[in-house]
C-alpha positions, 0 to 999 in steps of 0.5 A: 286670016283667023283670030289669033287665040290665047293660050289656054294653058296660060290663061288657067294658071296666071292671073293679072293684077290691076299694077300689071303684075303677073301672079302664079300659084305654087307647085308642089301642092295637090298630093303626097305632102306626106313627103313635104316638110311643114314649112313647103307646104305653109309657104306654098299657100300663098300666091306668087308673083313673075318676074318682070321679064317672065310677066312680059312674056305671059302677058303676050300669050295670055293677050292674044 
């Protein structure tokens, strides 16, 4: 039986605090903010984290 491997794509785009919580990077933020009003773009800086049950479910792909 071979390994059971982690999904790559999740592994790249979710990282894993030290409370458990899931943290996530906007969208919306590598082009055309030209487009994006001031405030999208300031507000996308910052980190986001999951939602309990959504953290749950990442925490089973990236935990493989």
């Amino acid at each position: 039986m071979p390994k059971m491997k982690s999904k790559r794509g999740a592994v790249k785009r979710f990282k894993f605090t030290a409370s458990g919580k899931v943290k996530k990077w906007n969208q919306n933020t590598s082009h055309l903010s030209h487009n994006k009003t001031h405030k999208m773009i300031r507000h996308n800086r910052k980190a986001r984290y999951l939602n309990p049950v959504m953290g749950k479910k990442m925490t089973a792909l990236v935990s493989k």
